[in-house]
C-alpha positions in Angstrom: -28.0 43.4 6.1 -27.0 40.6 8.5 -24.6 41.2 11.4 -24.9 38.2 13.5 -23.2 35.0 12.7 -25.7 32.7 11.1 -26.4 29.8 12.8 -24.5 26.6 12.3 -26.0 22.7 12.3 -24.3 20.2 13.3 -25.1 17.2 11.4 -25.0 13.8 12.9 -20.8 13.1 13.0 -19.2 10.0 12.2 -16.8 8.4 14.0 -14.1 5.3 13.1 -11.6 3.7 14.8 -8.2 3.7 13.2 -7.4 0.2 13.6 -11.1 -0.4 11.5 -9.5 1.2 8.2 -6.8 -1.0 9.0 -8.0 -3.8 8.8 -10.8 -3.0 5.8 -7.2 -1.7 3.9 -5.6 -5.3 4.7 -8.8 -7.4 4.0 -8.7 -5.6 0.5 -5.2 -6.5 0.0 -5.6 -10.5 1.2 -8.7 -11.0 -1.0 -7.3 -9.6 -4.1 -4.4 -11.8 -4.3 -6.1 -14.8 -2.8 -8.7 -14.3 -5.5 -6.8 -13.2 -8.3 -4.0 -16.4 -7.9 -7.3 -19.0 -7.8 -8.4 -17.8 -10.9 -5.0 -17.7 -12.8 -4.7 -20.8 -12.0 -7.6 -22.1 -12.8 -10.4 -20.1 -15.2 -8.2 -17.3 -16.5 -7.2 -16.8 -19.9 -3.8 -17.7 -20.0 -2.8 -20.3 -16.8 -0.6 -19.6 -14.0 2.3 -22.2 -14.1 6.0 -22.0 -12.6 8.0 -20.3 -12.5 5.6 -17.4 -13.3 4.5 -16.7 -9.8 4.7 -12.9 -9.6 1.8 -10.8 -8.4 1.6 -9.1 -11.7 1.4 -12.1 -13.7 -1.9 -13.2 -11.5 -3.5 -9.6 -12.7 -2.4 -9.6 -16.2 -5.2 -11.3 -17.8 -9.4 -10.9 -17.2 -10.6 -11.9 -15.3 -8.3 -11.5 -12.7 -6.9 -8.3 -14.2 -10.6 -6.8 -13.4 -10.5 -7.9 -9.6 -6.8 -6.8 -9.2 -8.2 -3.5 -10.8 -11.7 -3.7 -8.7 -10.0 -4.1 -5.5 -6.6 -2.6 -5.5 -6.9 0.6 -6.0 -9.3 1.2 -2.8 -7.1 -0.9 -0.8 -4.0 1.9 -2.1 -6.0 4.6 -0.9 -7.1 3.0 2.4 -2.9 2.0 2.6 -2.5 6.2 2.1 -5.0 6.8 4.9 -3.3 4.2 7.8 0.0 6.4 6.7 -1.8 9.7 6.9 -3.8 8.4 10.8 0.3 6.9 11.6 1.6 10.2 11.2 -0.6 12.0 13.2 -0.7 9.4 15.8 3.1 9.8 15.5 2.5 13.7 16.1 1.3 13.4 19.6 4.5 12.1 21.2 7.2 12.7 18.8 8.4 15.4 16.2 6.6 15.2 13.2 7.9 12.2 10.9 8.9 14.0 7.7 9.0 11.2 5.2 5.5 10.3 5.7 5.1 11.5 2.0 6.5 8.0 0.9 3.9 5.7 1.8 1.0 8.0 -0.1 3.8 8.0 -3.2 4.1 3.9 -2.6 0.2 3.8 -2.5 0.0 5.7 -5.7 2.4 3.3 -7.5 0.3 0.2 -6.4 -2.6 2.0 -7.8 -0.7 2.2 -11.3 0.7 -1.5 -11.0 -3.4 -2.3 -10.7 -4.5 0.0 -13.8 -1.8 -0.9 -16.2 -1.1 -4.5 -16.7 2.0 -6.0 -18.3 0.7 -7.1 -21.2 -0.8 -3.5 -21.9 1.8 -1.0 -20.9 5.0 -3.4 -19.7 7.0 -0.3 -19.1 4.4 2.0 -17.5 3.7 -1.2 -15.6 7.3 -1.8 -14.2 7.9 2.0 -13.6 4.8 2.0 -11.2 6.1 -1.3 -9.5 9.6 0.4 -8.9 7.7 2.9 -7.2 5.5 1.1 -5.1 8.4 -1.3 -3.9 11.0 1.6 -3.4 8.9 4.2 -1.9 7.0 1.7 0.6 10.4 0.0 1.6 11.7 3.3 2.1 8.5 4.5 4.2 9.2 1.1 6.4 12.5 2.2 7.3 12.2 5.8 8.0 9.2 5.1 9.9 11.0 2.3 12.2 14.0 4.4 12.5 12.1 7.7 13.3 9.9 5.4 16.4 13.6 4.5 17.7 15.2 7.6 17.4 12.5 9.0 19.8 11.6 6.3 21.9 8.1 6.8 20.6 6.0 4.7 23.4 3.9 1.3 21.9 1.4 -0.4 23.1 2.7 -4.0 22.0 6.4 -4.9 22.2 5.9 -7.8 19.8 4.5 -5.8 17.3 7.5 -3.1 17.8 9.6 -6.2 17.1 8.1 -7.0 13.7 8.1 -3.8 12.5 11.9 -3.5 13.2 12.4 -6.8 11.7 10.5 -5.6 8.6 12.7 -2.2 8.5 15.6 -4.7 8.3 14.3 -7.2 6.0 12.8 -4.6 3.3 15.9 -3.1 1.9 17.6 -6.7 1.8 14.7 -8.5 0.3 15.7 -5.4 -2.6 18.9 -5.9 -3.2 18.7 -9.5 -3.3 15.9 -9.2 -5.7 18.5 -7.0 -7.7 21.3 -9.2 -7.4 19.2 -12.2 -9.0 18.7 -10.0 -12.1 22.6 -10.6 -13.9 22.3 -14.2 -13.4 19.0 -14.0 -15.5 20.9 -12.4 -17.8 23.8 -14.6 -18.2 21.8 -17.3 -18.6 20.3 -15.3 -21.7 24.0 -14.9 -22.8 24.4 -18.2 -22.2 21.6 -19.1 -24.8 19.3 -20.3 -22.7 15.3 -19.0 -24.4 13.4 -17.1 -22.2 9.5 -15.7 -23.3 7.9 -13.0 -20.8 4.5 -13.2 -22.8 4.0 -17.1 -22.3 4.0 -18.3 -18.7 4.2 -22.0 -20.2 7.2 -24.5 -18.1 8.4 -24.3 -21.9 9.4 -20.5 -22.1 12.0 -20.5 -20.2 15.6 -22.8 -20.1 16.2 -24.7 -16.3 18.4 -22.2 -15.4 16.3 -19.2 -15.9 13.6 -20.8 -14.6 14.6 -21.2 -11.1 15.7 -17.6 -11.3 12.3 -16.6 -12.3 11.4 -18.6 -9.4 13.4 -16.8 -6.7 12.8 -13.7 -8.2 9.2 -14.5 -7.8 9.4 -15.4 -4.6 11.0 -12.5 -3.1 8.6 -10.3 -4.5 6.1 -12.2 -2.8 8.1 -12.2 0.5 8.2 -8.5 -0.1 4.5 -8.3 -0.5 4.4 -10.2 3.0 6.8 -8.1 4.8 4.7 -4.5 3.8 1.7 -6.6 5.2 3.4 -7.6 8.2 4.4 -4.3 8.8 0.9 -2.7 8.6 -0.9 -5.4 10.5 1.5 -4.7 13.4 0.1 -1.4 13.8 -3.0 -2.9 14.7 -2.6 -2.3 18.6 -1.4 1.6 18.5 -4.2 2.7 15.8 -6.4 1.4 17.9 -6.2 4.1 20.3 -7.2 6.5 17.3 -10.9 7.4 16.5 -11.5 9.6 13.3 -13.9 11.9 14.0 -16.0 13.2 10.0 -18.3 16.3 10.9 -20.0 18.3 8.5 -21.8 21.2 9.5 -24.1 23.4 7.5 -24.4 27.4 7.4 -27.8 28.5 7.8 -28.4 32.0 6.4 -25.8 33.5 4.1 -23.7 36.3 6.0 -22.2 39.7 4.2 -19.6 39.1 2.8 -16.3 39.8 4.4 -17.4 39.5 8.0 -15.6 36.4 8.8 -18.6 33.8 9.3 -17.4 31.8 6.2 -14.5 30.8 8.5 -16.8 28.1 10.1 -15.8 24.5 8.3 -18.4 22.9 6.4 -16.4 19.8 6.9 -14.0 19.1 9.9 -12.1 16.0 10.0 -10.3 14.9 13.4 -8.2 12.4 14.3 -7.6 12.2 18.3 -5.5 9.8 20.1 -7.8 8.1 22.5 
């Protein structure tokens, strides 16, 4: 019967800098769109035209729908990540920040906006967009306010700026993408044709189409602003390294004795 606590190696660990993940998570984000909007507009199966600029439209079809798919959803979970690092960061000089929740819930609808497409599941589609849009703009705010409210120290006043600017322009860029929505629909009223499924300059009546067109454009604004938002915290993650250990038990103890309380994996994240 063993009684002494069996060894423990110590394999090699790993360590990353916060603001690395950062930027791999906003790299992700650039290249999908700047990829997926080329090919809409040029090779995919059904062209990109105006007033049909949103996002979703640009990942609707293959081949774009497969890169949207390919690259979003890692750049969602590396998004959940930078929240996770921000709010441990956040831990070191302030109480904890209790919405922190939202962006992983945000992430998660971006993840679903990338899996479903419009054409597949429009409403399982939307309902993940809602999500992403809502959750992240309310992640912004509460994460802005709760930096304020306790005078949480930063290492770049200019980047402090744009995140407050951000805070402020997410909830407007909302409601002014919800207060476009009746006009769209009074110009249906009006009789004015209007076809989701073809993103021709004939499926929609002149005065739907430059609603399309602002609509589309704030959601792209939007888009910006969360970017914006997240490549501001460029200076203060990186101050953070994330230390990955894993550690292996050597010979198996009784059990009960308490050695299984060593971690076989230990992950760290220290303000520098």
């Amino acid at each position: 019967m063993l009684t002494d606590r069996p060894p423990i190696e110590l394999l090699r660990p790993h360590v990353f800098r916060g603001d690395a993940v950062l930027a791999v998570f906003l790299a992700f984000g650039t290249v999908t769109f700047a990829v997926t909007y080329a090919l809409s507009w040029t090779v995919d199966t059904r062209r990109l035209t105006s007033p049909y600029l949103f996002l979703s439209e640009t990942i609707d079809y293959a081949p774009s729908s497969c890169v949207g798919s390919f690259l979003l959803s890692p750049a969602c979970a590396l998004m959940a990540l930078v929240v996770l690092l921000r709010k441990e960061q956040l831990a070191y000089v302030s109480p904890p920040l209790r919405l922190w929740w939202l962006g992983p819930v945000g992430a998660l609808g971006g993840h679903g906006v990338a899996s479903f497409q419009v054409h597949n599941a429009p409403l399982v589609h939307f309902t993940f967009a809602g999500v992403f849009f809502g959750a992240l703009t309310l992640y912004v705010m509460a994460s802005v306010r709760h930096e304020r409210a306790h005078a949480v120290p930063v290492r770049s006043e200019l980047c402090a700026t744009i995140r407050f600017v951000s805070a402020i322009l997410a909830p407007l860029l909302v409601l002014a993408a919800a207060a476009v929505a009746p006009f769209i629909a009074a110009a249906v009223a009006a009789g004015e044709q209007v076809d989701l499924d073809d993103s021709s300059d004939a499926a929609a009546g002149p005065r739907i189409a430059r609603y399309i067109a602002l609509l589309a454009t704030i959601e792209i604004t939007v888009y910006l602003n969360f970017a914006a938002h997240f490549a501001s915290l460029h200076p203060e993650l990186r101050a953070l390294q994330i230390s990955f250990k894993v550690t292996r038990l050597g010979a198996m103890p009784p059990v009960g004795d308490g050695s299984l309380d060593e971690p076989f994996i230990n992950f760290v994240a220290a303000q520098a």
